[in-house]
C-alpha positions, 0 to 999 in steps of 0.5 A: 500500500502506497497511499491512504485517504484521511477524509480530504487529505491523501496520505502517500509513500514514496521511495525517494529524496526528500531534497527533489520533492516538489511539495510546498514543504518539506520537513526537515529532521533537525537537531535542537540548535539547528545548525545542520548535521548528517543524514536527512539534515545534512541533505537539505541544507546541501541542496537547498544552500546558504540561504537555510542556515542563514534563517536557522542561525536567525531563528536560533533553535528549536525545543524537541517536539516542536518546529520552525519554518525557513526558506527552502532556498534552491529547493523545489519546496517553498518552505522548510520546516524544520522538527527536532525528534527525540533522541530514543533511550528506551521508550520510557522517556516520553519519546512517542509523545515528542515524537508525535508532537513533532510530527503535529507541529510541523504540520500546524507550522506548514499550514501556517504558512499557506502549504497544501503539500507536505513531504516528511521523511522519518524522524528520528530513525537515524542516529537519533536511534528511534525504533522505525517500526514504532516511528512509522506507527506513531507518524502514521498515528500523529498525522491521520490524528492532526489531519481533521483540523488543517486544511492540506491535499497531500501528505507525504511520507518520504523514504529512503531505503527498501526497508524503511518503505517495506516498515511504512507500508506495513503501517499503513496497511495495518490502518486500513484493517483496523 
């Protein structure tokens, strides 16, 4: 399963690079100072230049669970809204609460800003060490929960690898049981 209707809002994987997505905005899995870093993080301000870490600098930081918006630079995205996951450490340290959180306001932030189309990738599953079967149960669980409130087309979920898809369609199919 690649796709999902949640009443007007369509919920897509895909098997791609967050950095060509042409989505209003793409979500960028960031750490707290918002300085850059590896992984999805590095990617985006690669590709997107100079312009997204001037605005982060400005900005400052972001507390974890939360999110920011910048310029998307030379992205095809107008915007960039930058979330900070959490770190997990067991999963009794109010991970999947930030977790979801972080996922929530980031599409509170995006809508904000007049975006129909919102790309994320999976947060927190690289060196931040979260779970990804529990991380997409809880982006899927996150997302389908903020939808009724916002006013957004398309929401999508973009991966990397084969596996990370093959965890993403699982949970997805698992909603479309229950």
């Amino acid at each position: 399963m690649t796709e999902l209707l949640v009443g007007n809002t369509r919920l897509t994987l895909v098997q791609g690079d967050i950095t060509l997505q042409q989505v209003d905005a793409i979500v960028n899995a960031a750490n707290a100072a918002l300085r850059g870093g590896g992984g999805v993080d590095g990617a985006i301000h690669r590709a997107g230049g100079p312009d997204i870490m001037a605005e982060c600098r400005h900005i400052g930081g972001c507390p974890t669970g939360d999110a920011v918006r910048t310029t998307a630079g030379r992205l095809p995205a107008n915007h960039v809204v930058h979330t900070v996951g959490p770190v997990w450490s067991g999963g009794n340290a109010g991970e999947r609460d930030l977790l979801a959180s972080a996922y929530r306001r980031s599409l509170e932030v995006a809508a904000d800003h007049g975006a129909r189309t919102v790309a994320f990738p999976s947060i927190s599953t690289g060196v931040y060490g979260y779970p990804k079967e529990l991380a997409a149960e809880t982006a899927l669980d996150a997302v389908t929960a903020a939808l009724p409130l916002l006013d957004l087309d398309e929401v999508r979920f973009v991966v990397f690898g084969g596996d990370d898809l093959a965890v993403y369609q699982q949970a997805m199919r698992a909603r479309t049981s229950e």
